[in-house]
C-alpha positions in Angstrom: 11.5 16.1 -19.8 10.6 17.3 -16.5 7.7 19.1 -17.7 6.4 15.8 -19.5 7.0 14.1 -16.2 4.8 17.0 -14.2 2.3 16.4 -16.7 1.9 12.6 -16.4 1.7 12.8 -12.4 -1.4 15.1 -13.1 -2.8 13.0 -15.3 -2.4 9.5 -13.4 -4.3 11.7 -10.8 -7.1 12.5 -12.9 -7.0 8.6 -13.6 -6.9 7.6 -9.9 -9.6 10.0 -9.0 -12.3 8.9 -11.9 -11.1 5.5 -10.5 -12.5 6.7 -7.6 -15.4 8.3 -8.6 -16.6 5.3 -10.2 -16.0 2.5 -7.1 -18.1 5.4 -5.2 -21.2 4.7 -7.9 -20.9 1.3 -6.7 -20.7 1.8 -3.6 -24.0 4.0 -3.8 -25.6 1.7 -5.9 -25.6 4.3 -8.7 -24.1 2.2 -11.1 -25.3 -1.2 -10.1 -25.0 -3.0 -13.5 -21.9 -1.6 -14.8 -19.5 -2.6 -12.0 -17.2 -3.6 -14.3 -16.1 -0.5 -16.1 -14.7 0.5 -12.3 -12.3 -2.4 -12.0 -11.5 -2.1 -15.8 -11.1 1.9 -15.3 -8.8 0.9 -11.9 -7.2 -1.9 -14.0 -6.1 0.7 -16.8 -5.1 3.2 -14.3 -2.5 0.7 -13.2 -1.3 -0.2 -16.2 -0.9 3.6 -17.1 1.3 4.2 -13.9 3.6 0.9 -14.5 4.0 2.2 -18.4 5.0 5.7 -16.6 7.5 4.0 -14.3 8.8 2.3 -16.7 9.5 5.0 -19.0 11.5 7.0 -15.9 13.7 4.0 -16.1 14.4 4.0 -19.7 14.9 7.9 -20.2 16.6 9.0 -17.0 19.3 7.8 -15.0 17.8 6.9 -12.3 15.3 4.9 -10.5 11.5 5.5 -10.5 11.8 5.6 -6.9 14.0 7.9 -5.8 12.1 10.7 -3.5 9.5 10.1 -0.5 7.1 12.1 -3.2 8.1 8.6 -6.0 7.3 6.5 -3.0 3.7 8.4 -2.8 3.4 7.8 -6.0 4.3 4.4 -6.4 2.4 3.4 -3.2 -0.9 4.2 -5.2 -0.1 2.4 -7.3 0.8 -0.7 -4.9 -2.3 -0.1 -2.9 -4.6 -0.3 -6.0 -2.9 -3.8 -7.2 -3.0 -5.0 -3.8 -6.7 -4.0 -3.9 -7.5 -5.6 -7.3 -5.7 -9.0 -6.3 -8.3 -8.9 -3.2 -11.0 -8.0 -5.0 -10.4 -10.7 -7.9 -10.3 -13.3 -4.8 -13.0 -12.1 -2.8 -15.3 -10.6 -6.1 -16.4 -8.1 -4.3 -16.5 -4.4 -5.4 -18.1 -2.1 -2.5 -14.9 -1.5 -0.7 -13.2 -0.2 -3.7 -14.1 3.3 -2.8 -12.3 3.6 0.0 -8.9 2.3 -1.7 -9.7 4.1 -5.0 -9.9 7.4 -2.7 -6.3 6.4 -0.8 -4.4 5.4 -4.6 -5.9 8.8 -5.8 -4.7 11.2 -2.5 -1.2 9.2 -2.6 -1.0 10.0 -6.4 -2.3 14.2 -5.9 0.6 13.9 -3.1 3.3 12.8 -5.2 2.2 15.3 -8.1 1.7 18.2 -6.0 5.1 17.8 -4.6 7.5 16.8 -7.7 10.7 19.0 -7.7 12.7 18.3 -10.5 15.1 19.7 -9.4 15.8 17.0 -6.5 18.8 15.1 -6.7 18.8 11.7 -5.0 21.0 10.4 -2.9 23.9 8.5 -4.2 23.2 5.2 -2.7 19.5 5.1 -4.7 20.8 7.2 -8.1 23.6 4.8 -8.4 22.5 1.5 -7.7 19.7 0.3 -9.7 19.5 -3.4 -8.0 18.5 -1.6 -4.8 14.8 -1.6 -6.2 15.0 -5.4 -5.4 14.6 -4.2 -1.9 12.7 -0.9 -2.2 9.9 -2.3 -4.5 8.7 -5.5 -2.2 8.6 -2.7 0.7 6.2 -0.8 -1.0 4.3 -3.7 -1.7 4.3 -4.9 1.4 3.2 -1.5 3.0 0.6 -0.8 0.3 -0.6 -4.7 1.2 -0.9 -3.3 5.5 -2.3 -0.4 4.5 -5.3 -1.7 2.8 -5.4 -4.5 5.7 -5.6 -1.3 8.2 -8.5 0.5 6.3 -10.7 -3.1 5.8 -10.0 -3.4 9.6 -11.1 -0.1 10.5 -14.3 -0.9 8.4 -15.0 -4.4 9.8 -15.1 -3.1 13.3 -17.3 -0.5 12.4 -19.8 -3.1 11.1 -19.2 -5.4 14.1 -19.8 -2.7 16.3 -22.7 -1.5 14.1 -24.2 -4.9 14.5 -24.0 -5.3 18.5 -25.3 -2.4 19.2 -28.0 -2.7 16.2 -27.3 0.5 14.5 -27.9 0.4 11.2 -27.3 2.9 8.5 -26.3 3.2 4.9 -22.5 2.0 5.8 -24.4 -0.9 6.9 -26.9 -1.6 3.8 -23.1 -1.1 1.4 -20.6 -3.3 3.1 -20.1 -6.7 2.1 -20.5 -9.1 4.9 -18.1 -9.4 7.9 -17.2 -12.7 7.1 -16.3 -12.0 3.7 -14.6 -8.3 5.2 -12.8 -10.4 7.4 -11.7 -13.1 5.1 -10.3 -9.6 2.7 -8.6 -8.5 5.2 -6.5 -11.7 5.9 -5.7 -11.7 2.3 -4.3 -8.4 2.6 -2.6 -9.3 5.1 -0.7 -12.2 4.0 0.1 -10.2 0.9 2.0 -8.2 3.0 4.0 -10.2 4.9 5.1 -12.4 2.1 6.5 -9.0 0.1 7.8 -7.3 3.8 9.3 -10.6 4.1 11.2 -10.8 0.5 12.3 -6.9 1.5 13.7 -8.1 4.6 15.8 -10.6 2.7 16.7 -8.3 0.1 17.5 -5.4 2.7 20.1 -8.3 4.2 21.8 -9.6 1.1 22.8 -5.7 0.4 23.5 -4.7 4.0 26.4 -7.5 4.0 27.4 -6.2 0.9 26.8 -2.6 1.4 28.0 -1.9 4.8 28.7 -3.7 7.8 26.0 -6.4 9.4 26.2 -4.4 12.9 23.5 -2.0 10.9 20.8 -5.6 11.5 20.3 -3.8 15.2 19.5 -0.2 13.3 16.3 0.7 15.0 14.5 1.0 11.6 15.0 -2.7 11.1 14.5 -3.4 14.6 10.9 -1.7 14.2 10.1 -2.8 11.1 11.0 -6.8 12.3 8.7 -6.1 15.4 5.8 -4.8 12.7 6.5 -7.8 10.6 6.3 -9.9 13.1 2.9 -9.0 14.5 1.6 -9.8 11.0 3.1 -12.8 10.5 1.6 -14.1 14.0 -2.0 -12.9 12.9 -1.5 -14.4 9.3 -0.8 -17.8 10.8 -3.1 -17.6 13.5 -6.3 -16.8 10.5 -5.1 -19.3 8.5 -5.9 -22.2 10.8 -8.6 -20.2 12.6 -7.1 -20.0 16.0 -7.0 -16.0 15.7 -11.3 -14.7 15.4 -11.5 -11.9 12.4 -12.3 -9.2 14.9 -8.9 -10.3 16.7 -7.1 -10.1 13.1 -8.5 -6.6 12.2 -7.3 -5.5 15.8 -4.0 -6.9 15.8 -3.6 -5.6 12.4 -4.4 -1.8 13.1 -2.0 -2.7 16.0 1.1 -4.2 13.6 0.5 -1.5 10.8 1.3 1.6 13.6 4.1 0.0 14.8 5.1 -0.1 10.5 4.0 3.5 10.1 5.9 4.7 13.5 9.0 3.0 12.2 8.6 5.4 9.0 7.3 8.4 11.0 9.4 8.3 13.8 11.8 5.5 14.2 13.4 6.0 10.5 14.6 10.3 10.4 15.4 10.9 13.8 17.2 7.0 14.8 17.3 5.1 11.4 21.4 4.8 9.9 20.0 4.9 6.2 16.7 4.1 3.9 16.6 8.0 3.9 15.2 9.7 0.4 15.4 13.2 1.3 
């Protein structure tokens, strides 16, 4: 079993990365006419990955998610629906690249560093209904982190365009308004699914252990993060925030999410530690 398992991580990889190889033909204008086949390659990878999660359910007794290496993986897998959703909205391909390239590191990650021999911690091995939190957290983190990388690419081409330097980036981008407009998507995304986690992370902290743990500085952190996004979500939606102000704000509310995982969560955090 474990061997099968090594061997699908491998291949999802190989998947993520020809996903990746075929957004960059886009991007380069190598495969102008056949755009399709790299959201329908992406599109397949997904459904691969969900089919291998849910296998791990069905043949093992515990959850797909039960290591930081599962959460690599299944944040690849979150970052690429989150970036397919966008891209449906939006139709636009030329960012792709850049997402396909993150879904296909996360995915080497998780395959490079599978132990089977891990054993998970109680709390996640026992307790199946605890994915109810896990999963929208994931989401919600795979939704900021492709908000952080189109807001790292926006302000490059706003800062491209002041200054008037113009280059191939330039030529392959969409537009900033429709960059912009991506980005808010993303990050609404997010805080709908960080929300939902929040929620979830509540209902099983009052059954789980005692509601003193709501002033944990993970979820102290993590509230702060949230609510940075949820101020710049409101604030795009009825255009009182600019799209140069949302892309900064959300670099901004996605460190304070990452420092929280980084930092706040194995030296201060009381639990949400997989080992």
């Amino acid at each position: 079993m474990s061997e099968a398992l090594a061997i699908s991580r491998i291949v999802l990889t190989a998947f993520y990365a020809a996903s990746a190889l075929a957004y960059a033909a886009v991007f380069t204008g190598f495969w102008p006419s056949k755009t399709f086949r790299a959201t329908g390659l992406l599109l397949a990878t997904i459904l691969l990955h969900i089919a291998y999660l849910a296998s791990i359910s069905l043949l093992t007794t515990h959850p797909p998610v039960y290591s930081i290496w599962d959460v690599a993986g299944v944040l690849a897998l979150a970052v690429a629906l989150v970036y397919l959703y966008v891209e449906s909205r939006m139709r636009e391909k030329t960012t792709g690249v850049f997402i396909a390239c993150l879904s296909a590191a996360l995915m080497a990650l998780s395959a490079a560093a599978y132990d089977p021999s891990y054993v998970a911690e109680p709390v996640v091995a026992a307790n199946r209904s605890i994915l109810l939190h896990i999963a929208p957290a994931i989401i919600a983190y795979a939704g900021f982190t492709v908000s952080f990388i189109l807001s790292c690419l926006y302000l490059m081409l706003h800062v491209s365009i002041k200054k008037n330097r113009f280059g191939i980036v330039f030529d392959k981008l969409p537009p900033l308004e429709t960059l912009g407009d991506m980005n808010r998507r993303s990050v609404e995304f997010g805080v709908l699914f960080l929300g939902l986690s929040i929620c979830m992370g509540a209902v099983f902290s009052a059954k789980a252990f005692d509601m003193s743990n709501i002033l944990d500085s993970k979820v102290l952190s993590v509230a702060a993060g949230w609510a940075v996004f949820v101020s710049a979500a409101a604030l795009a939606r009825f255009r009182v925030l600019s799209r140069v102000k949302l892309a900064i704000l959300s670099i901004m509310g996605f460190v304070v999410l990452l420092a929280s995982v980084a930092v706040v969560n194995p030296f201060f955090g009381k639990f949400h530690k997989f080992g």
